[in-house]
N, C-alpha and C positions, 0 to 999 in steps of 0.2 A: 504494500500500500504506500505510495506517494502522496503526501499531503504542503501546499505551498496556498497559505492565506497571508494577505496584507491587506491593511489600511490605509484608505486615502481620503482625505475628508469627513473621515464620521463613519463609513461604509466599510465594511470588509471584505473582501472578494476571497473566496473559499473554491480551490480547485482541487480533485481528488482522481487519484488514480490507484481502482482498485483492484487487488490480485485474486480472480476465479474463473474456471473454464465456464462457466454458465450454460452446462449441459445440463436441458432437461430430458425428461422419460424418453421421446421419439428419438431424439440425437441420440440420446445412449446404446438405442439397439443398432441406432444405423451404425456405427462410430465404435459400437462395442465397448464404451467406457462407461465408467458411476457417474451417477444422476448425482450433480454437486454444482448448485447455484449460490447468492446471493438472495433472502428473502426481507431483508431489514436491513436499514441505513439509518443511523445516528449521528448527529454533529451535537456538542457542549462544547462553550464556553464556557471554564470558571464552574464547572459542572452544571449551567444550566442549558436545556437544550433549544437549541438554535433554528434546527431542520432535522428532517427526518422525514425514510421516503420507504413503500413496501416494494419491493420488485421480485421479479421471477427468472424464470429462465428465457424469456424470449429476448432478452441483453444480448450484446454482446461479450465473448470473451473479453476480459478486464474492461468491465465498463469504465468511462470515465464520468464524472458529475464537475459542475458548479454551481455555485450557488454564492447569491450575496446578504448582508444583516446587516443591519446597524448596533446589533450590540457587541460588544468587545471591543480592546484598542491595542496598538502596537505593546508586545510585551505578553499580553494576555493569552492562558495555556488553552488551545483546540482539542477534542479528542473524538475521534472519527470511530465507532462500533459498527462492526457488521455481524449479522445472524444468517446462518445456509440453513439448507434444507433440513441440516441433521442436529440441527440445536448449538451447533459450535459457534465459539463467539471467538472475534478476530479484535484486538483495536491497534490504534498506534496515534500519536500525538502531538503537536510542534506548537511553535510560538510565533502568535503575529508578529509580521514584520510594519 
């Protein structure tokens, strides 16, 4: 997972690149691999949360997102959570620039 958010103005611009094959059920037989997507997307600042989005398998492999807020400011901790189809939770986390 790649995460690069700044501030400019008051606005934070939040861009994320995340790591999963986002094979669901149909790809799995064609492709012959396990069914393993992304089902949940979380953004917190400061531990309060900012965005948050449900998805599935018709993503692309490592989808990418953006998204922009006005709360938080240069400095302040991001922390990006994902949930797949199997209950596993992924995060990782950086500081506005």
């Amino acid at each position: 997972m790649k995460i690069k958010a700044k501030e400019k103005k008051g606005v934070v611009e939040v861009k994320m690149l995340l790591d999963s094959p986002m094979i669901g059920k149909e790809e799995s037989e064609t492709r012959k691999a396990e069914v393993e997507f992304i089902t949940h997307i979380t953004a917190k600042i400061n531990g309060k949360l900012v965005w948050e989005a449900s998805t599935g398998p018709f993503l692309s492999k490592n989808p990418y997102f953006m998204f922009t807020t006005t709360q938080g400011k240069k400095g302040d901790e991001i922390v990006i959570e994902t949930v797949d189809n199997k209950g596993e939770t992924n995060s990782d986390k950086d500081k506005i620039k």
